[in-house]
N, C-alpha and C positions, 0 to 999 in steps of 0.2 A: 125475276129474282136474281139477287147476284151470287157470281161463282163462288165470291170470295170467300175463305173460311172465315167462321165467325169469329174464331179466335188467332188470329194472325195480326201483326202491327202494321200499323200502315206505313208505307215508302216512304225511307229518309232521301234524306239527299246526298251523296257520297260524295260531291265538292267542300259540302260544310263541312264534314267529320275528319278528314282529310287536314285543312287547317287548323282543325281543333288541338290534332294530335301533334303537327309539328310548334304547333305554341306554347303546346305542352312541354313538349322538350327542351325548348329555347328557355323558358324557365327551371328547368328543374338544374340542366347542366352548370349553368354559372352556382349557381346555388351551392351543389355540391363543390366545384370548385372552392370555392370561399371557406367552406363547413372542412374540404380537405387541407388547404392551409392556415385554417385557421390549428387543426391538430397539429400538422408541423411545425409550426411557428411556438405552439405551448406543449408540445410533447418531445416533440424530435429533434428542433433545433435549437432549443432553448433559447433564452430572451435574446442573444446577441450582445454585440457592442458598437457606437461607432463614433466618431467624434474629426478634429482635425490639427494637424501636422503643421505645424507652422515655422517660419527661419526664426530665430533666436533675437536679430541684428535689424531684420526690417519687421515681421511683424505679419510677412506676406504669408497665405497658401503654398505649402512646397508640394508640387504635381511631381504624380510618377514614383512617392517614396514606396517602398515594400514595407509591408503591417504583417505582423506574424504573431497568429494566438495558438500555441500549439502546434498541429499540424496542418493550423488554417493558415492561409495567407491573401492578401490582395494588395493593391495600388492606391494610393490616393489619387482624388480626380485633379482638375487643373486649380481648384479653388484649395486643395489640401485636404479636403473632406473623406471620411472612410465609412464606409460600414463593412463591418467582420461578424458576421454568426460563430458561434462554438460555445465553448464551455462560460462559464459566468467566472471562473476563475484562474489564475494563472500570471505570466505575466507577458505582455506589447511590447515586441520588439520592431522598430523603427529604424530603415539605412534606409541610406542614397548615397553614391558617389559625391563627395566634396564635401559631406555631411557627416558629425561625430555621429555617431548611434545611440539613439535613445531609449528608455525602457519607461514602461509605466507599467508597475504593479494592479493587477489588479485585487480587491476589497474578498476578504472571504464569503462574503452573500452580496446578492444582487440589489438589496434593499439598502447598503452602502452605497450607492451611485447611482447616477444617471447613466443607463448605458449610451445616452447619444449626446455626453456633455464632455467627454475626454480631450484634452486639449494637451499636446504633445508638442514642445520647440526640441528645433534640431541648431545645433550651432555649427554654422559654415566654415570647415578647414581649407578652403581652398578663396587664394586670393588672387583678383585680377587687377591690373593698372596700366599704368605707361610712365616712363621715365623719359623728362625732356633737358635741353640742357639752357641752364637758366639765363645765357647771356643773349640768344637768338633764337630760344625755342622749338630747337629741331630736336627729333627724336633721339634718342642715344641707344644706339644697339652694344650689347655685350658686357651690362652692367650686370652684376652680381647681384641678384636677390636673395637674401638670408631669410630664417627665421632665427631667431635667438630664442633660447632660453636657457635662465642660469649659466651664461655669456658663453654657451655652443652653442653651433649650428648644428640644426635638425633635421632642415630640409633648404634646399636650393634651387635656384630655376635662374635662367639668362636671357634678358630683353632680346625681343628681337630686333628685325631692321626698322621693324614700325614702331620699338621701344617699348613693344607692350608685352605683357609677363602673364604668367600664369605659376603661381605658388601652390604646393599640394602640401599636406598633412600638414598644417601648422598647430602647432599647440595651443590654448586656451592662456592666454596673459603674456604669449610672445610678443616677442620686438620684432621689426620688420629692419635687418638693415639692408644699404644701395653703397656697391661700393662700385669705384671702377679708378686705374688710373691718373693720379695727377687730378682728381678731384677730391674734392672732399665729401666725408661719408655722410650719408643722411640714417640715422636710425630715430625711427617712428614707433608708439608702442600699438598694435593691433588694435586697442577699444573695442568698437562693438562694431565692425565693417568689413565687406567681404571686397572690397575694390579701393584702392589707392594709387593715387597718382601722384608725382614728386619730378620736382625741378633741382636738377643739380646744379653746382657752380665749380669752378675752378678753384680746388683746393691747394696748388700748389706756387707759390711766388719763388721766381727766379732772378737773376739781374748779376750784376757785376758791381765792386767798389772802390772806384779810384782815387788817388788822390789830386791834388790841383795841377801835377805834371801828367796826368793822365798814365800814372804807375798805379798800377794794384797793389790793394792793401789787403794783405795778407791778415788772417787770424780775428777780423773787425764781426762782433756779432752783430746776429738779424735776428731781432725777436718783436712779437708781439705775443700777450698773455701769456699765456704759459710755452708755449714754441720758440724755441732757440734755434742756429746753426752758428756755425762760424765760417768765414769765407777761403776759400781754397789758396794756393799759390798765386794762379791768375785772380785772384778777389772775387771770384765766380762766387756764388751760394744758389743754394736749391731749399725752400722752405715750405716743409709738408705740413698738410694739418692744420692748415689757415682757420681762424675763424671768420666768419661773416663781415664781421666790420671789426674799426680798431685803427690803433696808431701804430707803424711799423716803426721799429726804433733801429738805427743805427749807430755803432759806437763801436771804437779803436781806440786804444793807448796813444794817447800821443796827438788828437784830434778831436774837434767838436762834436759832441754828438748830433745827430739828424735825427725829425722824425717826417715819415710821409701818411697820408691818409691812406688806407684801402680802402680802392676803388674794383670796379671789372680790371681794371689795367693787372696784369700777376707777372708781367715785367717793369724791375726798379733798379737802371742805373744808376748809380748816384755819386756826387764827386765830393769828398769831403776834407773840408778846410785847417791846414793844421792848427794846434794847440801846443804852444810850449811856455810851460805854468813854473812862474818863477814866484813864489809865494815865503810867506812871515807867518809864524806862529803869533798867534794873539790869544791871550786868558778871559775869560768870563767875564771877570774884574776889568780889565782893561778896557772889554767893549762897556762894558757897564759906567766906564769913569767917561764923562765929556770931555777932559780935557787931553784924558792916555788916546780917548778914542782919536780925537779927531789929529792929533800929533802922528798918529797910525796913516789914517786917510793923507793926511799932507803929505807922509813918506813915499805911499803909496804915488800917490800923483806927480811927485817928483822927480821920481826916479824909475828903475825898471820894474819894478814889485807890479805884480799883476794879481794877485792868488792873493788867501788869507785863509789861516787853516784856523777858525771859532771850536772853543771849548764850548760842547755841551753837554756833556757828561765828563767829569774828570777824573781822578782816582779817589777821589772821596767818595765816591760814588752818588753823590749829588749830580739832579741834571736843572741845569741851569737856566730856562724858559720855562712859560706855561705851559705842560706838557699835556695831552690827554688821555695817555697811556695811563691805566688804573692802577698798576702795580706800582707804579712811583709812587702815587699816592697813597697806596696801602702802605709800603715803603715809607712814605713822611722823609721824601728827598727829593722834591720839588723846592728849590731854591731860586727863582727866576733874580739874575741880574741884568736882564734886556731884552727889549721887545722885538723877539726874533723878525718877527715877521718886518715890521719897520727896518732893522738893520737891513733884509735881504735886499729889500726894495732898493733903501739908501748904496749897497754895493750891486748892482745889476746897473742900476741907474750909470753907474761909474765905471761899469767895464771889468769891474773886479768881478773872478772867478772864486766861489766859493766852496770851502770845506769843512766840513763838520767834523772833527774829533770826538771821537766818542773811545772812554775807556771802557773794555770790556770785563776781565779776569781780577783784576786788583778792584773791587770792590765792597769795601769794610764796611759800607752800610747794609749790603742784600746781605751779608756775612754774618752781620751782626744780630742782624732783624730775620734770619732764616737760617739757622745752625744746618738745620738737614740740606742746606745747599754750599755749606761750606767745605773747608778742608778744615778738618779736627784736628786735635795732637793727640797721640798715641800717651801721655800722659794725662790728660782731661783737659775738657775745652775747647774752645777756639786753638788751631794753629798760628802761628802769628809770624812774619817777617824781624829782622833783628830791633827793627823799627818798631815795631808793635803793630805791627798793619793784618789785618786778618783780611784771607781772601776766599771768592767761592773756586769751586771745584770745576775745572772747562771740563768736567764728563758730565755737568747737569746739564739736560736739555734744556729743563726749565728756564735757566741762565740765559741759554741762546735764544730761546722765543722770547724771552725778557729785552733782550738786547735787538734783534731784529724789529720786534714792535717799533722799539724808540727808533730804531735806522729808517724804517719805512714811512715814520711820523716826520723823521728831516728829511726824506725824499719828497712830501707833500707839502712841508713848507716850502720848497723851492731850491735846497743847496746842491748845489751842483756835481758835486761828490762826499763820500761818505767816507772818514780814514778811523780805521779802527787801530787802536792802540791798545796792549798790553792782553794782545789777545796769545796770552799763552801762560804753561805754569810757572810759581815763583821759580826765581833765582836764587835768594838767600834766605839765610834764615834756618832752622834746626830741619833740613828737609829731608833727615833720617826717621823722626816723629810724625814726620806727615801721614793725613791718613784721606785720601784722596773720594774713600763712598766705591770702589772699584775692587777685584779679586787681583787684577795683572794692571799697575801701573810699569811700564817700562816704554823704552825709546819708539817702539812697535804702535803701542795704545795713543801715549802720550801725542807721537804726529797724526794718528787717524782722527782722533776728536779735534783737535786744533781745525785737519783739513775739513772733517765732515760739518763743523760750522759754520765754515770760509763759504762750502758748498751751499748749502742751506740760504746763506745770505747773498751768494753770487747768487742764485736761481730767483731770489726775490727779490731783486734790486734790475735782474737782467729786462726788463720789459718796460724800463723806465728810462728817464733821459740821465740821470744820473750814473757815475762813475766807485765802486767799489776799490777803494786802497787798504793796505794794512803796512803798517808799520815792526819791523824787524829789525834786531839787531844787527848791527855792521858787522858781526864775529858769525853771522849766519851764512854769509857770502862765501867764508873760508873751512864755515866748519858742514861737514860732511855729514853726520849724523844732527840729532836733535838739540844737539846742544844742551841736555836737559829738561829743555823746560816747553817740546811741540813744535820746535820752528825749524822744520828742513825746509830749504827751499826749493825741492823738486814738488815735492806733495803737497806744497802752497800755490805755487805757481797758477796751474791750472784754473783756481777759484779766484784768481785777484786781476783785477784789472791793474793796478799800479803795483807795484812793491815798493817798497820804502826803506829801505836799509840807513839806517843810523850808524853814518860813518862818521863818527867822531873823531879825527885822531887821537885826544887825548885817552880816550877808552881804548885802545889799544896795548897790548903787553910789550913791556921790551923784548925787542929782537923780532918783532914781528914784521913780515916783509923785509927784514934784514937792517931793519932800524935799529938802533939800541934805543933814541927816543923818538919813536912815530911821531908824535906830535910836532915834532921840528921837520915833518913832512908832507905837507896836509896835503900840496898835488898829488903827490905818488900815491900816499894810503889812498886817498879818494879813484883815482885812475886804477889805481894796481887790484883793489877793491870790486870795481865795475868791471874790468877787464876780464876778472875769477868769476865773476859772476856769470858772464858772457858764456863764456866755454862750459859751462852747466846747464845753462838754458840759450842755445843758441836761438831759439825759433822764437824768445819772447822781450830779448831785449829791450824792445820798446815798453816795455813795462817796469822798468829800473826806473826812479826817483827820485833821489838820494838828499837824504836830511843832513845837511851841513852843520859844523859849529859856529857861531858867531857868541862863544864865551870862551873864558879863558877857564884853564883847568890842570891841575898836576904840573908834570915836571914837564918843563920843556917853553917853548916861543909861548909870548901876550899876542893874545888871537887879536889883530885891528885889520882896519882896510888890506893890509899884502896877503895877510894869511888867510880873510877871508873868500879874497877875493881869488887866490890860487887854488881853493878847491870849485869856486864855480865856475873857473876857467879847464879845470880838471875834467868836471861832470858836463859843460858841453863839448870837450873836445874827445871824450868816448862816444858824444851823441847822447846823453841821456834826453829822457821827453822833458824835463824839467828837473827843478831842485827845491828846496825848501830850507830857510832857515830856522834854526831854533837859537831864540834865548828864553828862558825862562821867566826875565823880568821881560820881556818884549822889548829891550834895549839893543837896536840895530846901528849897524857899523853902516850908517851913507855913504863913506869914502869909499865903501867895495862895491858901492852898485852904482851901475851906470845910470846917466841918466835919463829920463821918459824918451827926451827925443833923440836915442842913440840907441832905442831898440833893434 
């Protein structure tokens, strides 16, 4: 019989039970685990957010940004990626060094948004490059980097020896300039890039300008586009601000002008060959007749006549070739009597040096066809000369841009210089009526608009191979103030490459120069004339001109070969750069000029 009690279980195995119970655990632990974040995830830390941070410029992952929802915070990873738990509402604030700071609102409920679709650009304030120099590509240390904006600087930073930069805080739609030294400036505008590199060149042309004896010429400008200088005592100049490319243009009173290409070379010696222009007025008409014309041409070539000073606009205010200027045409004073362009040909071909006349101020046509650019009469109307001649007003601008188009239109036909006449106010005439469009007409006014258009058209004429003259009364040379009508010749001076003083003896007053009749003088008024001149502008001498008479007039000597030829013996024995006759019918005295081969 067995011991056993009958109600007793029989012997387990305490190895199974054993495993039973840690497999038990192994299960139940993850479990709860999962069952505990899963309550955190939907009760405690609400749904989250998370999304990614990207550059603005490239499009990349920005690693490392700071994410801040409230008083949560973290990092983006290297790809730009975030995740942030916290409230479902509020709003993502975004920094990094070199980076604006961004924000993303977030939506008032969560069912607004993906929270892991947030996609955040930061735009880069800080810029990196290098600056090389463009003729041998070495680094350039100590160049000036800017930001600009709204034409200050913002922020600054200076190449190193390796020429590379580092720019901080730049603003959104800045400019980037590079300045340094004797080069010229590069400004770039930022776009959408956080690295720029840039090759500078030599901005600054230097050189010397002598003449055929290897003397320096004094006062000779250097321009190309819009940069000018003038050349020093020794003819030295210094010319900032170069463009890229372009024609340098040289030019002095009294001398041919030059032009050189830029190249790398930014030194330009140059030696320039003299110019002295013995010239004949010729009309419209004249060139336009075959048989006036070529009687012109014969004189020319037979004698010393070198120059020809063409009517293209005259005091009718008619301009006399096919022009392309609109306002002539609006005007209806387009009169062509000759085919400019064939004439210049015909006179280059020949050695002859050309000039354009053009009248300015005395023009009864814009006068007539544009009252509001004229000068009125204080009784109604047009103003008018004794003559009946209506003229505009030299304080419209409009006038001046009128008259510069057409100057800059004979500078691209080819004429060699450009002579303006009648560039100033009347003379005669009821000019106590006048009514000028002005509050202060007086001697003050009257020469600043004369100079400020001289200016205007010297600056636009300066970058070309052409020569800017004006034409002035011979009682200008003596008279100290305006004389009336705009023409001092200190505050002309400046803007004119030539002056041109109309020494007529017979337009002179008795007892002038101690004549009773100047005209029975025409050396001395002409000499005595230039000499007054001289001691006024001593430093521009070579810019004296002087228009001769070759007619006869008033009281006193019939102007023939002695008389004419005593004033052009007159005007080179002061030195003038040249002389010019006038007849009005183009009828020239041969006997006063010498002949071609006794130049």
């Amino acid at each position: 019989m067995s011991s056993q009690h009958p109600y007793a279980s029989p012997p387990s195995s305490r190895r199974w039970g054993a495993v039973s119970w840690w497999f038990s655990l192994l299960l139940i632990v993850p479990l709860l685990l999962i069952i505990i974040t899963l309550i955190w995830t939907q009760f405690v830390a609400g749904t989250g957010h998370g999304g990614r941070v990207f550059d603005a410029y490239t499009g990349e992952g920005v690693d490392n940004a700071l994410v801040q929802l409230g008083d949560r915070e973290t990092t983006t990873s290297s790809d730009g990626t975030f995740s942030l738990r916290g409230d479902d509402t509020g709003t993502i604030v975004i920094s990094l060094d070199g980076y604006d700071s961004a924000e993303y609102v977030l939506p008032a409920t969560s069912e607004d948004i993906d929270p892991e679709s947030i996609e955040i650009a930061l735009r880069p304030t800080t810029m990196t490059g290098q600056v090389t120099n463009r003729v041998d590509e070495s680094p350039m240390a100590g160049v000036l980097v800017e930001a600009i904006q709204d034409g200050s600087a913002v922020s600054s930073a200076e190449t190193g020896e390796d020429g590379g930069f580092v720019l901080n805080s730049i603003p959104e739609d800045a400019e980037i300039r590079f300045s340094y030294a004797d080069y010229a400036e590069v400004v770039e505008p930022i776009g959408e890039r956080a690295e720029m590199s840039v090759s500078m060149r030599p901005g600054v042309i230097s050189g010397r300008v002598l003449d055929e004896a290897g003397e320096p010429v004094r006062g000779a400008s250097v321009a190309i586009d819009d940069v000018f200088v003038m050349t020093e005592d020794d003819g030295s100049f210094r010319l900032e601000n170069v463009p890229e490319a372009g024609e340098l243009i040289f030019k002095a009173p009294g001398y041919h002008a030059l032009s050189r290409e830029l190249d790398d070379q930014m030194e330009f010696d140059v030696t320039m060959e003299d110019k002295h222009i013995r010239a004949i007025y010729v009309t419209a008409g004249a060139v336009g007749s075959e048989s006036k014309w070529n009687e012109l041409l014969d004189l020319a070539e037979r004698t010393e006549i070198n120059a020809m000073v063409i009517d293209v606009k005259d005091s009718t205010g008619f301009v006399f070739y096919e022009t392309e200027v609109e306002m002539a045409h609006e005007l209806d004073v387009v009169r062509p009597q000759y085919d400019v362009r064939e004439v210049l040909d015909d006179l280059r071909e020949r050695g002859i040096y050309t000039i354009a006349r053009q009248v300015i101020f005395e023009d009864p046509a814009l006068a007539e066809a544009r009252n509001d650019l004229a000068i009125m009469d204080s009784q109604g109307g047009l103003w008018r000369t004794f003559n009946g001649i209506a003229w505009v007003s030299a304080y419209e601008e409009e006038v001046w841009d009128y008259n510069i188009e057409l100057m800059m239109e004979a500078v691209e036909l080819g004429f060699d210089e450009i002579q303006l006449d009648y560039m100033r106010f009347p003379s005669d005439g009821p000019l106590d009526r006048a009514e000028y469009g002005v509050e202060e007409h007086n001697s003050e006014s009257r020469s600043a608009a004369i100079a400020e258009y001289l200016r205007r058209s010297h600056e636009a004429i300066m970058p070309t191979k052409a020569y800017l003259g004006g034409d002035i009364f011979g009682l200008a040379l003596w008279e100290m103030g305006d004389g009336g009508i705009g023409q001092n010749l200190e505050a002309m001076t400046p803007h004119l490459d030539y002056i041109k003083p109309m020494i007529y003896p017979s337009h002179f007053f008795p007892g002038s120069m101690g004549f009773d009749v100047p005209n029975d003088h025409p050396y001395e008024v002409i000499f005595y004339s230039l000499q007054n001149a001289a001691e006024r502008i001593p430093d521009d001498t070579n810019k004296l001109r002087p228009w001769l008479q070759d007619f006869s007039w008033g009281e006193g000597r019939e102007y023939g070969p002695e008389e004419v030829r005593e004033q052009i013996d007159a005007s080179d024995d002061f030195g003038a750069t040249g002389w010019l006759l006038w007849s009005a019918g183009n009828n020239y005295t041969e006997g006063a000029l010498r002949p071609a081969d006794e130049e």
